[in-house]
Legacy VTK file of the C-alpha trace (Angstrom):
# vtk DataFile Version 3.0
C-alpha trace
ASCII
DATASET POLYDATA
POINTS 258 float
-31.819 -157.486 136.825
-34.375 -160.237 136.332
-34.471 -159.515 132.517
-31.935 -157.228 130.057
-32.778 -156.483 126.004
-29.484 -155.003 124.667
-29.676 -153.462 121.194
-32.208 -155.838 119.880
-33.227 -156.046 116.240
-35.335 -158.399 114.128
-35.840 -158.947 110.729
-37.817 -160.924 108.800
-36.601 -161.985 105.508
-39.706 -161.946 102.404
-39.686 -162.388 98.951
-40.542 -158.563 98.782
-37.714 -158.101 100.540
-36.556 -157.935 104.386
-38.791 -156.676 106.741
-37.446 -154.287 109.933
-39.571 -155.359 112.321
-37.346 -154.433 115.953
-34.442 -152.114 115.853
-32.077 -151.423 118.510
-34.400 -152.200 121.413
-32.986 -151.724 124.828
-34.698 -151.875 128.234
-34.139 -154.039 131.503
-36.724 -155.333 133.974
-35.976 -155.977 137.727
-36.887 -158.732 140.153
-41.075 -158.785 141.057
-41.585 -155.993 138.612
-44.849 -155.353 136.718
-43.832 -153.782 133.285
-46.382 -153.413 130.409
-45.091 -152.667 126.650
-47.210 -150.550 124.758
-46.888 -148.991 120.813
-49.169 -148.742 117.590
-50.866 -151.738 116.058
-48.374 -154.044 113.823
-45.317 -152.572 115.636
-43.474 -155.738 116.806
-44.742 -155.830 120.749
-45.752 -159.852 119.845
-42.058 -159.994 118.486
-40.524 -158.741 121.105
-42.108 -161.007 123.807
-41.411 -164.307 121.427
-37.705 -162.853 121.694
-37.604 -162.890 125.007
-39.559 -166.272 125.249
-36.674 -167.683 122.979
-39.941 -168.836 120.514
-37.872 -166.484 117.668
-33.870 -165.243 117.585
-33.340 -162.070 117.280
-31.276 -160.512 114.401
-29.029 -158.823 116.947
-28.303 -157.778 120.158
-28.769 -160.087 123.253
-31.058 -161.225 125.666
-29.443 -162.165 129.059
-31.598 -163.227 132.613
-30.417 -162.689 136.478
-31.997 -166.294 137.033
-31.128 -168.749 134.548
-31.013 -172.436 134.106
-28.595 -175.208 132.665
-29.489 -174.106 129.519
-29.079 -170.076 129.918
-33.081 -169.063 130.414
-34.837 -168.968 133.449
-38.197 -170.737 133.841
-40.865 -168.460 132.126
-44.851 -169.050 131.518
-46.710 -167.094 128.593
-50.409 -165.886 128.395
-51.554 -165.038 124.991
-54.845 -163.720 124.212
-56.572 -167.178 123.214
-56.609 -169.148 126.747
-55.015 -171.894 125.274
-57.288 -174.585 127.524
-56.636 -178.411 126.459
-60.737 -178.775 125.397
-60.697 -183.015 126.286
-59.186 -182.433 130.098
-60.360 -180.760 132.862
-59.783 -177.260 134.684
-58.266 -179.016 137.120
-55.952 -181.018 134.988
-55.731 -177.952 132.638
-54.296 -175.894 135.655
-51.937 -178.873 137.050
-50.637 -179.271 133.359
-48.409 -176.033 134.390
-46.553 -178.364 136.888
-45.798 -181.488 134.556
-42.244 -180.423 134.115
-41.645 -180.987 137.879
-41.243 -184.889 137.596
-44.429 -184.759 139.639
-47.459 -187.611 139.273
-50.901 -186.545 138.583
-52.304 -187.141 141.727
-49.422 -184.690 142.877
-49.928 -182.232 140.357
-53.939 -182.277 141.178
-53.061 -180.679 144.889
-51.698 -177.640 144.548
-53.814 -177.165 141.190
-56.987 -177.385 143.714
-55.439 -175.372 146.118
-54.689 -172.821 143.009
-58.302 -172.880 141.796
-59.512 -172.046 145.369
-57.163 -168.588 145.310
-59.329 -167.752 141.852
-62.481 -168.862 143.075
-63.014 -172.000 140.579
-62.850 -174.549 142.963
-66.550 -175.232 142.227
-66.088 -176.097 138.542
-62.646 -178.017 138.714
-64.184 -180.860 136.861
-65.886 -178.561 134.266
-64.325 -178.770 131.012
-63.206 -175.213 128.779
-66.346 -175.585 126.657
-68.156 -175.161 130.028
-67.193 -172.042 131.463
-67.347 -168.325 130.568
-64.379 -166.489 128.460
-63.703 -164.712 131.808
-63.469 -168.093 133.864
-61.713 -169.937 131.493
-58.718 -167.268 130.612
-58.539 -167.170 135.020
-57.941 -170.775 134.431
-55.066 -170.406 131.871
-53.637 -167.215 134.105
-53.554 -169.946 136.977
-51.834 -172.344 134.666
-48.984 -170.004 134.140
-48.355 -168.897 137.529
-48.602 -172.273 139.283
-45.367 -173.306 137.679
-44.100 -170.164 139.948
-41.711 -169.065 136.771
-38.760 -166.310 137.011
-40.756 -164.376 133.936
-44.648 -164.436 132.906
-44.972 -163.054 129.908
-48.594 -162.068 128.871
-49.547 -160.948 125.191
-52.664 -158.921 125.557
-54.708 -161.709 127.872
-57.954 -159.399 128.087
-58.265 -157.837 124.488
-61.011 -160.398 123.531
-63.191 -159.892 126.854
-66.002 -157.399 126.738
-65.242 -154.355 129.231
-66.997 -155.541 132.515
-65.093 -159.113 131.908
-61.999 -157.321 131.512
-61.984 -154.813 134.495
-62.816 -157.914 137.314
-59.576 -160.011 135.166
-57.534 -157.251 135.610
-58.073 -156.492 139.202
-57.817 -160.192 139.924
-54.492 -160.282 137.808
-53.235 -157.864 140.168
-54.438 -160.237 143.226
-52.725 -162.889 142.111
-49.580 -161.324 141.037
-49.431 -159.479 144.919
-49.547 -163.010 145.992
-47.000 -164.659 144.033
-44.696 -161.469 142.839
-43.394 -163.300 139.401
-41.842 -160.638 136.911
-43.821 -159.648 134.311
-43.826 -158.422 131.355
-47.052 -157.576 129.854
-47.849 -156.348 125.971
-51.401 -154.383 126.004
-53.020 -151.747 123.664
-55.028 -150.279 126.300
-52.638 -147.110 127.806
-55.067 -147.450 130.983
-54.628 -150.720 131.479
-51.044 -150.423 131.351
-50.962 -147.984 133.644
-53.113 -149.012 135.834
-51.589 -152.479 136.245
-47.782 -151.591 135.904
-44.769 -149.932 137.802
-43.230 -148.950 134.634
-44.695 -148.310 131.363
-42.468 -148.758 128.033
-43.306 -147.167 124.758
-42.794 -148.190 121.378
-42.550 -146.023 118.065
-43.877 -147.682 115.095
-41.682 -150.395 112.767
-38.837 -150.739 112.846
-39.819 -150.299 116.427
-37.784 -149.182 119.812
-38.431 -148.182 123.079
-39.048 -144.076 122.574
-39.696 -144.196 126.530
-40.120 -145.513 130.099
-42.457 -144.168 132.021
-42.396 -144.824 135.626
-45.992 -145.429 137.498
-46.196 -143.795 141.138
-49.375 -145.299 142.076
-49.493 -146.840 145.699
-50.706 -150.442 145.502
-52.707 -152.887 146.247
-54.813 -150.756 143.157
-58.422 -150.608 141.911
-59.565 -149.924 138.764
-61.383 -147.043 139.489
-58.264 -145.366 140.603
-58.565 -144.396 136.731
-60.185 -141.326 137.628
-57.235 -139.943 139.622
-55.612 -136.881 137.552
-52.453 -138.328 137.402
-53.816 -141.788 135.559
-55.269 -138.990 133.502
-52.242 -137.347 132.729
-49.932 -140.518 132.010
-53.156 -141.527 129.409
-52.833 -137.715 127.702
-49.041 -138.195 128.047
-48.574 -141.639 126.012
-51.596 -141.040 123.571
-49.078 -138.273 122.779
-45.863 -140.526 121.889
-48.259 -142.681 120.071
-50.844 -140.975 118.359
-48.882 -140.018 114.898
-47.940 -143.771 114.521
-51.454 -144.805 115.376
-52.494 -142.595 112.602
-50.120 -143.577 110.054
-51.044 -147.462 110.718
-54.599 -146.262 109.881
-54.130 -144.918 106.916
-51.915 -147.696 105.612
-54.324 -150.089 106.982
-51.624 -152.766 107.577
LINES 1 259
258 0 1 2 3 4 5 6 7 8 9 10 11 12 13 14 15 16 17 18 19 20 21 22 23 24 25 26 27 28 29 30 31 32 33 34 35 36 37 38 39 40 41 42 43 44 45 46 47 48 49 50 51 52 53 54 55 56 57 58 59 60 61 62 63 64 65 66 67 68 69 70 71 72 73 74 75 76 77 78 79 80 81 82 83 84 85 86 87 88 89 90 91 92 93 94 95 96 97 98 99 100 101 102 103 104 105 106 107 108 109 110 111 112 113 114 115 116 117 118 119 120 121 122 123 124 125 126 127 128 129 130 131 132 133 134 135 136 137 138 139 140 141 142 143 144 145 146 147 148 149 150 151 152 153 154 155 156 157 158 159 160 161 162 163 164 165 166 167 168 169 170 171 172 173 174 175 176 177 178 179 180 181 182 183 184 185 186 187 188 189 190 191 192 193 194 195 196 197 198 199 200 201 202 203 204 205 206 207 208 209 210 211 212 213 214 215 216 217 218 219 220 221 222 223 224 225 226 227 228 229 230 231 232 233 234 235 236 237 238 239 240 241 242 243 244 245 246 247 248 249 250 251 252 253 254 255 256 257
């Protein structure tokens, strides 16, 4: 396994007293796969990705990698939903900052960052800065960032929530381009069921806080996949399905409006 959560827990201590936040989480991810975590607003999905990042320690339980380095963690990228773009350099330079922990020069870095821009179809505007491109063109920029370092694990927290829907279907489809060309595990947090399913191999869902993994849902779509594959009846039926597991959580985080 690329990736093993045994019995996790977090909790955050507050002067109105601890907070539960994770609670005996367990779930594994292989080698190359595409898994997408999914579970009601405020649940802990953010948490659980920073646990697994090594950004927060857990509680409890452990977190333990198939591919690690001197210092127990394999290499690993993150996407958040903010693109994360250095606004005084480049997109070129922006993209080749992903290899700067290779010992490499800049002028060494700037080659495979042009080749990388190419593969996304920014080659044209390498020398634009952030403030110059589109939301959509600049969050392909920070997606290229992350994989050009090739990491064991890209973690991605909800990359496409803040694009409008048009944006958002071409970044997913060209998420899954990229990820058929370089096959990096990853683990991907989303509140769009679709999406998830659309883009995954295995689905994982999350009960409310304390949260946990109520179920795994495996994904038996062939691949390479298009987005309007949505329409197929058993896309349909995985959406109906999760809504399901979620939807009295969902409700409840309504009403308490926290």
């Amino acid at each position: 396994m690329e990736l093993m959560c045994q019995h996790l827990a977090k909790v955050f201590p507050s002067s109105q007293g601890d907070v539960s936040v994770l609670k005996d989480v367990d779930f594994a991810v292989a080698p190359r796969e595409f898994v997408s975590i999914v579970g009601p607003s405020g649940c802990g999905k953010t948490t659980l990705l920073k646990l697994i990042a090594g950004l927060v320690q857990p509680t409890s339980g452990r977190i333990t990698f198939g591919a690690a380095n001197n210092h127990g963690r394999p290499q690993q990228a993150m996407v958040f939903q903010e693109h994360g773009l250095l606004p005084w350099m480049t997109i070129l330079d922006n993209v080749a900052l992903g290899l700067e922990r290779h010992r490499m020069t800049r002028t060494e870095r700037r080659e495979p960052a042009s080749r990388f821009l190419a593969q996304v179809g920014l080659s044209q505007f390498a020398n634009h800065y952030p403030s110059q491109l589109s939301v959509g063109m600049r969050q392909r920029a920070a997606i290229s960032r992350a994989f050009i370092a090739e990491p064991h694990i890209l973690l991605m927290d909800e990359p496409f929530s803040a694009l409008d829907a048009q944006t958002r279907l071409i970044m997913q489809e060209e998420l899954l381009r990229i990820w058929q060309m370089h096959h990096q595990t990853i683990v991907y947090v989303t509140h769009d069921i679709e999406e998830a399913i659309l883009l995954s191999d295995r689905v994982l869902v999350m009960s409310g806080r304390p949260a946990t993994i109520i179920e795994e849902i495996p994904v038996f779509l062939e691949r390479p996949r298009r987005f309007f594959d949505q329409e197929y009846p058993v896309v349909k039926e995985l959406t109906r399905h999760i809504w399901h597991l979620l939807e009295t959580d969902a409700r409840q985080y309504l009403l308490r409006g926290t």
